[in-house]
Phi, psi and omega in degrees: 000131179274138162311102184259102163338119160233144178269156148257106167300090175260166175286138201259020170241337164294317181293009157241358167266300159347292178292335179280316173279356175283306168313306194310337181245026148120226207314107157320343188270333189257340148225032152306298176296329172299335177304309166303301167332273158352315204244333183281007196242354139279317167317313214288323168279029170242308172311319168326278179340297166300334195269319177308347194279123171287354170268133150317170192281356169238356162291347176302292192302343174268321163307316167279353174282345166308307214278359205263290166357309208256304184308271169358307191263336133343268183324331168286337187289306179284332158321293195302320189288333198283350197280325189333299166322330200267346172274357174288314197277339182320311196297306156304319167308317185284311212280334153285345174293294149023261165341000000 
């Protein structure tokens, strides 16, 4: 399948959080573009759907960026749960300052 070049604007303080959180799985640039690649190739199989809808495209496009959001904060969530252990040690290292 061939590649079509598009420029895309973004705001430069998201596209460096974006690249800065991106760089962690190596080249930012390629994935960034797979990332874009990816969610318009999901848009493009939603819209049929989304067009059946009586809300416009972009109350659609706000709703699901909620949900995109509330995933996020899942993943935070899960971040806190994942933590415990380290406030258990947190809790013995004071409790040994203590003594």
């Amino acid at each position: 399948m061939a590649l079509k070049n598009y420029s895309i604007r973004l705001d430069e303080e998201e596209y460096e959080k974006l690249r800065k959180f991106l760089s962690d799985y190596g080249d930012p640039e390629l994935n960034i573009g797979f990332v874009m690649r990816t969610y318009i190739k999901d848009l493009n199989e939603a819209l049929p759907h989304l067009k059946k809808s009586d809300f416009g495209i972009r109350n659609n496009l706000a709703f699901w960026g909620s949900m995109f959001r509330q995933a996020a904060r899942t993943s935070q969530i899960e971040n806190i749960i994942k933590g415990a252990p380290i406030v258990e040690r947190i809790k013995r290292e004071t409790k040994g300052n203590k003594d």
